[in-house]
C-alpha positions in Angstrom: 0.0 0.0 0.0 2.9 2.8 1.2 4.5 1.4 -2.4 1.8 2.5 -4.0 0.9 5.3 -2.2 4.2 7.0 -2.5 4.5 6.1 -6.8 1.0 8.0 -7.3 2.9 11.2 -5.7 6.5 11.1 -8.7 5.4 11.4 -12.4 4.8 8.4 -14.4 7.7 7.3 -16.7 11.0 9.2 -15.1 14.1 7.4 -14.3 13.2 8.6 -10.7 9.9 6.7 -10.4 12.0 4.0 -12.0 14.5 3.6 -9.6 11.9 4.4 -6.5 9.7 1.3 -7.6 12.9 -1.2 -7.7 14.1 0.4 -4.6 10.6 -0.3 -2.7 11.1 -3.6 -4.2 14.0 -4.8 -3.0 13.1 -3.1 0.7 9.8 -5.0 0.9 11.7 -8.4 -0.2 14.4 -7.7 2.4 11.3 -6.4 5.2 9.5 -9.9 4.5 12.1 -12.5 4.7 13.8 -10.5 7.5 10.7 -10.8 9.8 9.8 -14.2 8.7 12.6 -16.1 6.7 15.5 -14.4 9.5 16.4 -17.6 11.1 17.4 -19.3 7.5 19.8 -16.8 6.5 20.9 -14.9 9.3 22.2 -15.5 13.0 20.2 -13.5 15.9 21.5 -14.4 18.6 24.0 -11.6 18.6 23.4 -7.8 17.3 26.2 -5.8 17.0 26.6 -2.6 18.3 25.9 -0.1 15.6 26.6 3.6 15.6 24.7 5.5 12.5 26.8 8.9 11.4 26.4 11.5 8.8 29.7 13.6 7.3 28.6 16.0 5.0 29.2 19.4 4.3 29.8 22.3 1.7 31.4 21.7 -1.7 35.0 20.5 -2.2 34.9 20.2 1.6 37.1 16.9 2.0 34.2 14.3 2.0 36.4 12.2 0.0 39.8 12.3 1.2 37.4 11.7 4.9 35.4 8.7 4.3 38.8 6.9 2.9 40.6 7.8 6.0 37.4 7.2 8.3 37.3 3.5 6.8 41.5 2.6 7.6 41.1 4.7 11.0 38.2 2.9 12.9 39.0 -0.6 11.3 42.1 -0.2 12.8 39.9 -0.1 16.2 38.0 -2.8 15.9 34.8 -1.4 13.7 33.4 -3.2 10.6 33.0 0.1 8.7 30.0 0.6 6.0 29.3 3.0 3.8 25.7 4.7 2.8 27.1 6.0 -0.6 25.9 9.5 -1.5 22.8 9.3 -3.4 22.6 12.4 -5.1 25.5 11.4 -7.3 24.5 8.2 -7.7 21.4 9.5 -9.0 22.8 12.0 -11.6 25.8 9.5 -12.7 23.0 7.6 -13.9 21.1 10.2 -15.7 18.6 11.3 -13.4 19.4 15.4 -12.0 17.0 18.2 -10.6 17.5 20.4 -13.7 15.6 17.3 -16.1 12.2 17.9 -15.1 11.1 19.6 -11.8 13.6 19.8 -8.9 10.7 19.0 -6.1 10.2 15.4 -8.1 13.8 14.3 -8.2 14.0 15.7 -4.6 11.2 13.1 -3.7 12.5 10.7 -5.2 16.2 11.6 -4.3 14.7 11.3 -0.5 12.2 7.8 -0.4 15.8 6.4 -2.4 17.6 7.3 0.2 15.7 6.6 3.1 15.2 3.0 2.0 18.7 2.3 1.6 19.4 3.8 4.7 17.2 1.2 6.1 18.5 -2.0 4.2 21.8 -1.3 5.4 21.3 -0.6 8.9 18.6 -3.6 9.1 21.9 -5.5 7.7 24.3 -4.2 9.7 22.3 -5.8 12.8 22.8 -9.0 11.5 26.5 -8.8 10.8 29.2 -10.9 12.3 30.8 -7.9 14.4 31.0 -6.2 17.7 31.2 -3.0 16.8 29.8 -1.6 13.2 30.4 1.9 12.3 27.3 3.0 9.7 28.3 5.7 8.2 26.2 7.8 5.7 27.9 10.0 2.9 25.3 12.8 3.3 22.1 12.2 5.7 18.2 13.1 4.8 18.6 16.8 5.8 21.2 17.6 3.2 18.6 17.7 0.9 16.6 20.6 2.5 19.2 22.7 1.4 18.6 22.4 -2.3 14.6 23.5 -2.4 12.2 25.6 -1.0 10.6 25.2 2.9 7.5 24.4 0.9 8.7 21.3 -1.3 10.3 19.8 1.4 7.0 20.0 3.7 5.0 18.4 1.5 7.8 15.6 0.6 7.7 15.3 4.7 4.3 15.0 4.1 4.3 12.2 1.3 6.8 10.4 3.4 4.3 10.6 6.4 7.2 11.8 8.6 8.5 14.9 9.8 12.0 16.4 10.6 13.2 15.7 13.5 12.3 12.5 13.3 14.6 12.3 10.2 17.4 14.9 11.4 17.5 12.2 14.7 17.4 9.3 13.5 21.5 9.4 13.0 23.3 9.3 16.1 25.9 12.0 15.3 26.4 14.6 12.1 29.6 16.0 10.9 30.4 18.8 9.0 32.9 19.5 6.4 32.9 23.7 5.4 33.4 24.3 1.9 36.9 25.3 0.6 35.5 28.0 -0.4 35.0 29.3 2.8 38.5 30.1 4.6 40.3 28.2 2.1 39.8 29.8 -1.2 42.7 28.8 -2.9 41.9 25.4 -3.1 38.5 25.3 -4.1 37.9 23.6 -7.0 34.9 22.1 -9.6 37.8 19.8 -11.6 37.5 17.2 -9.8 33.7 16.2 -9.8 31.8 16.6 -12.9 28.5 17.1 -11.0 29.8 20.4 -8.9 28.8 23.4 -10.4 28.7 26.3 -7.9 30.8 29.4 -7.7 32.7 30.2 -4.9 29.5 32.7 -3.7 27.4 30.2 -4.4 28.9 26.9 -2.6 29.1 29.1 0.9 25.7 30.2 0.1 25.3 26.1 0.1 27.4 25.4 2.9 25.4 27.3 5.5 21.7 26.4 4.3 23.2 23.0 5.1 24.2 24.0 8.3 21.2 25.6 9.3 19.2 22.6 8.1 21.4 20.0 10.8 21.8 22.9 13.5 19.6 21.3 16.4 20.9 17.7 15.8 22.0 16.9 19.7 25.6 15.7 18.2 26.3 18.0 15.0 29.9 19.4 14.8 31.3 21.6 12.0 35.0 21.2 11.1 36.2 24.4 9.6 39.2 25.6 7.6 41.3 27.4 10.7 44.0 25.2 9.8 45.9 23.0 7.0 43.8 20.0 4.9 45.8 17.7 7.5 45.0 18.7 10.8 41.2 19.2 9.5 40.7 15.5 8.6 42.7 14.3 11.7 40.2 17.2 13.6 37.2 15.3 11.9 38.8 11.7 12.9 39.5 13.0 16.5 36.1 14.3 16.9 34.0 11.0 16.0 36.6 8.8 17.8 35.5 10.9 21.0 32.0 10.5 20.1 32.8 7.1 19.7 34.3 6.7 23.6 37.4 5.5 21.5 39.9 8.8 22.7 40.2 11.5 24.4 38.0 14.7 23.7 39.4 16.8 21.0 36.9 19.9 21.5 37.2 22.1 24.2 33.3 22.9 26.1 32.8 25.8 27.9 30.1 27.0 29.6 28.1 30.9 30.3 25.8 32.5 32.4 24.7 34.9 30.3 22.0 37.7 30.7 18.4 36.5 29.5 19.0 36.4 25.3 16.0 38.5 23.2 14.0 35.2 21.8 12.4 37.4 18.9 16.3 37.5 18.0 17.5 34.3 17.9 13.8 32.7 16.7 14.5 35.1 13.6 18.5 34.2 13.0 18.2 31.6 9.6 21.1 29.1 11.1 19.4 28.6 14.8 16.8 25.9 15.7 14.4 25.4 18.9 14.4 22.2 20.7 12.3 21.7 24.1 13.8 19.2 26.5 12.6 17.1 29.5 15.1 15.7 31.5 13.8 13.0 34.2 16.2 11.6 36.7 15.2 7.9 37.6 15.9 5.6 40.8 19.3 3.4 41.2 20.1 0.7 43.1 23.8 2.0 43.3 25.4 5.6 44.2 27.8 5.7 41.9 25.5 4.8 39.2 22.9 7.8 37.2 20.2 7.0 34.6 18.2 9.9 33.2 15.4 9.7 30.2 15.0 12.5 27.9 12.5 14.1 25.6 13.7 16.1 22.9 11.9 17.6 19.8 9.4 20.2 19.0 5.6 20.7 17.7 4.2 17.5 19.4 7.3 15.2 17.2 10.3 13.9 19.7 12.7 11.7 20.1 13.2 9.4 23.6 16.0 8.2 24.7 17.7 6.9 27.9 21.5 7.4 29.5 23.4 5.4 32.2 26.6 7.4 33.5 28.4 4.9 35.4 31.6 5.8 37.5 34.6 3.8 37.3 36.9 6.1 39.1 37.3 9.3 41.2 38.4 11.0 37.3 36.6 8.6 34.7 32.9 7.5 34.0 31.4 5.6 31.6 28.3 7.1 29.6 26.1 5.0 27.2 22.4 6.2 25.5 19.8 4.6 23.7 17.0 5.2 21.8 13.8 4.3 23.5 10.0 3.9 22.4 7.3 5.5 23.9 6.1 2.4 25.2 9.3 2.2 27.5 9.7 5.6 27.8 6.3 5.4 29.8 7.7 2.3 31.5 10.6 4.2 32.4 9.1 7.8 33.9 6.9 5.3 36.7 10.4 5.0 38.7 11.4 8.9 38.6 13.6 9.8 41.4 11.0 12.0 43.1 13.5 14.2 45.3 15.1 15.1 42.3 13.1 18.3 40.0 12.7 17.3 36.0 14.7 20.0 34.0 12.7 21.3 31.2 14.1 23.7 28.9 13.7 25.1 25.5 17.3 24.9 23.9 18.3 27.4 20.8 21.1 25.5 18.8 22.9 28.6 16.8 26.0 28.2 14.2 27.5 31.4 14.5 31.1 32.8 13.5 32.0 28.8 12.6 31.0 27.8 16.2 28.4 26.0 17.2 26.7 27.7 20.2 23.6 26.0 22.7 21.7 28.7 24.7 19.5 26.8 27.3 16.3 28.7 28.5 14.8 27.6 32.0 11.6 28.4 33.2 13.2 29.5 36.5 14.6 31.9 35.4 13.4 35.4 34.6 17.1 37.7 34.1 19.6 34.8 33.1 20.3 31.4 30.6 23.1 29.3 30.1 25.3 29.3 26.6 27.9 26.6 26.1 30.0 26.6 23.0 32.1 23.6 21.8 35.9 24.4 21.0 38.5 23.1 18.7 41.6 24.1 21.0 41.6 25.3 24.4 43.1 28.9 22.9 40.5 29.2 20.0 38.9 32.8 21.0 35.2 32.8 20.6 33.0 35.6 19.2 29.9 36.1 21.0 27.2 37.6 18.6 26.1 41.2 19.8 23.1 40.4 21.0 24.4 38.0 23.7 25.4 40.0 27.1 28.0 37.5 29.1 27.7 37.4 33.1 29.9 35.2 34.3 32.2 32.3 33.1 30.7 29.1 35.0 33.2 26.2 32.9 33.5 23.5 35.8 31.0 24.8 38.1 29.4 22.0 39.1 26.7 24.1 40.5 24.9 24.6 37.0 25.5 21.3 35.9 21.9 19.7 34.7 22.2 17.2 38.2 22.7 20.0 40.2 19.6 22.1 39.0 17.5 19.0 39.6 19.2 19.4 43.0 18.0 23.1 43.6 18.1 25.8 41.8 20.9 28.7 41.9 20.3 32.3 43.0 19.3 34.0 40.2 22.2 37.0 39.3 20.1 40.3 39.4 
C-alpha cells in the first residue's frame, strides 16, 4: 500500500519513479524475509553494536579524502566500517538530475531512495558478524533541504508521512565539512567532480543552508578551515573517535551564564533551531551509578532516549544512550527519582562565527540562561554575537551542571 501510495505522488515514466519502484522492491523483499525467513539466512543471537553517522558538508569540503581515511582509521579499532554512498551522485551519474524535469520530483525521489537504503543497510548491519559496526552515511536526509524551497520539502515530509526531527534524529551523530570556499579559497575547485557546479559565492551560500538545516541535531559538529587539509581531517577523525568513547575529547566545552538572550532574535537568526527538552532523573540501586530519560523535539514530534553514567573512578565515568520507544519511555518515567526536579528547557542550537553555540532557557529563570559553546583548541577565541550580554564564566562549576539544577536551583544573578 505505502508502495503504491508514494508512486501515485512522482510522475509516471521518469528514471526517478523507475528507480523508486525497484528500490521499494527490493526493501519489501528484504522487510519480509527479515521478519519471517531471518532464522534461514541470518544469526540473531547476537546484534552488533551499531553507531549511524552523517559527514557531509559544503562543496569540495574533503568528504572524499574523509570517508577513505574514516574507513582505515576505525577498522584499525576494531569497527566493521559501512558505507551509505551518497545518493545524489548516484542518481545523476546515472542520468537522473534536478535540472531534467522539476527539482521538487527528483527531490522526492532523491529522498524515499535514500531513506530505503538507509534502512537495508542498517537492518543489515544488525545481522552482521561484528561487535562494533560503524554505519556511516555520505550525506544524511537533511542535506537535501538545502537544495529546495521550505515548501517542497514539507509536502515531501508529508508524502513520506514523517516529519523532521524524526529524520534529522534518526543518526546518532552529524559531521560537517565547510566548503573550501570558505576560509580556504585557494583550493577550491569544480575539476575534480563533474556534478559540482557552484561558484565560490554560491557553494558558501550552500554550505550554510546546510548547516542551518542540521543545527539542532544533539551531536552535530562543524570542522572548519582554521588550519591546513591535514589537521582538518585528523580534527574530523578526533572528533568521532571521542564520540565514539574511542579517545580523548578533541573539543574544548565551555560553559556561560549569560544575561536572559531576546528570543524574537534568535527565533528570527536563519542558522538557529528550537528544541524543548525534558530531562527526568530515575531511581538506582547503586550511588555511583545515574540513569536519566529525555524528551527532545518540538511541535508534538520527539525523540526518547535513555543514558546510564556509570563511574569507574574518582576521574573517569562511563556514559552509554539509547533510543527508546514511547512504550518504554512510559515504563521508564513510573520509577522517577521523586527528590530530584525534572529539567525542562527550551534549547536554541545557533552556528555562529563557525562555532556552534547551545543557549538553554529555563523556566526558573526570569534575568539569566546558560550558553555553552564547543571548542576546537583550548586557545581558540570565541566571538559572541552582539546580542548576547555574558555574566559570568561558569566552565567547571558543578553548581549549573543539569544534576545540580535538579538538585536546587541557583540564585538567580540580578
Amino acid at each position: 500500500m505505502y508502495y503504491r501510495y508514494i508512486s501515485s505522488h512522482i510522475t509516471h515514466g521518469s528514471n526517478q519513479l523507475i528507480i523508486l519502484q525497484t528500490m521499494a522492491l527490493i526493501f519489501l523483499i528484504w522487510y519480509n524475509v527479515s521478519n519471517f525467513g531471518r532464522i534461514l539466512i541470518w544469526k540473531v543471537s547476537f546484534m552488533p553494536e551499531i553507531r549511524k553517522i552523517v559527514i557531509t558538508g559544503g562543496p569540495c569540503g574533503g568528504k572524499t579524502t574523509a570517508l577513505s581515511r574514516i574507513e582505515k582509521h576505525f577498522t584499525g579499532l576494531g569497527y566493521h566500517v559501512v558505507f551509505v554512498n551518497e545518493t545524489a551522485t548516484e542518481m545523476m551519474s546515472n542520468g537522473s538530475a534536478p535540472w531534467i524535469g522539476e527539482n521538487v520530483n527528483f527531490q522526492n525521489a532523491l529522498m524515499h531512495l535514500q531513506y530505503y537504503k538507509e534502512g537495508i543497510y542498517s537492518g543489515w548491519a544488525n545481522h552482521l558478524d561484528y561487535d562494533k559496526v560503524l554505519l556511516v552515511c555520505d550525506r544524511g536526509l537533511l542535506d537535501n533541504k538545502a537544495y529546495m524551497t521550505e515548501e517542497e520539502f514539507e509536502s515531501i515530509l508529508t508524502i513520506m508521512q514523517t516529519n523532521e526531527i524524526e529524520l534529522r534524529d534518526n543518526y546518532d551523530a552529524v559531521f560537517h565539512l565547510v566548503t573550501a570556499a570558505n576560509g580556504a579559497e585557494e583550493f577550491y575547485t569544480t575539476s575534480n567532480n563533474e556534478n559540482r557546479i557552484e561558484s565560490i559565492d554560491q557553494a558558501i551560500t550552500l554550505d550554510n543552508k546546510i548547516i542551518s538545516a542540521w543545527t539542532g541535531h544533539p551531536h552535530f559538529r562543524v570542522i572548519d578551515n582554521n588550519r591546513d587539509f591535514e589537521l582538518k581531517i585528523a580534527r574530523l577523525i578526533s572528533e568521532i573517535a571521542d564520540f565514539l568513547g574511542t579517545s580523548e575529547p578533541f573539543e574544548v566545552e565551555r560553559r556561560f551564564l549569560i544575561e536572559y538572550p531576546d528570543l524574537d532574535i534568535l527565533e528570527s537568526i536563519p542558522n538557529c533551531s528550537k528544541v524543548e527538552i525534558i530531562q527526568t532523573y530515575l531511581n538506582t540501586p547503586t550511588a555511583d551509578t545515574e540513569v536519566h530519560v529525555r524528551q527532545r523535539g518540538n511541535d508534538e514530534n520527539y525523540i526518547l532516549t535513555e543514558t546510564t553514567i556509570r563511574k569507574v573512578s574518582d576521574t573517569d565515568n562511563i556514559e552509554t544512550e539509547r533510543r527508546i520507544s514511547q512504550k518504554e519511555y512510559l515504563a521508564l518515567i513510573m520509577n522517577a527519582d521523586t527528590t530530584l526536579r525534572q529539567i525542562r528547557k527550551s534549547r536554541y542550537c545557533l552556528s555562529y562565527a563557525k562555532q556552534y553555540l547551545e543557549i538553554d532557557i529555563h523556566p526558573f529563570w526570569s534575568n539569566q540562561a546558560i550558553l555553552s559553546v564547543e571548542l576546537s583548541s583550548e586557545g581558540q577565541q570565541i566571538v559572541f554575537p552582539e546580542f548576547i550580554s555574558v555574566i559570568d564564566e561558569i566552565t567547571g562549576d558543578e553548581s549549573y551542571t543539569n544534576r545540580a539544577l535538579a538538585e536546587g536551583i541557583p540564585i538567580e544573578i540580578n
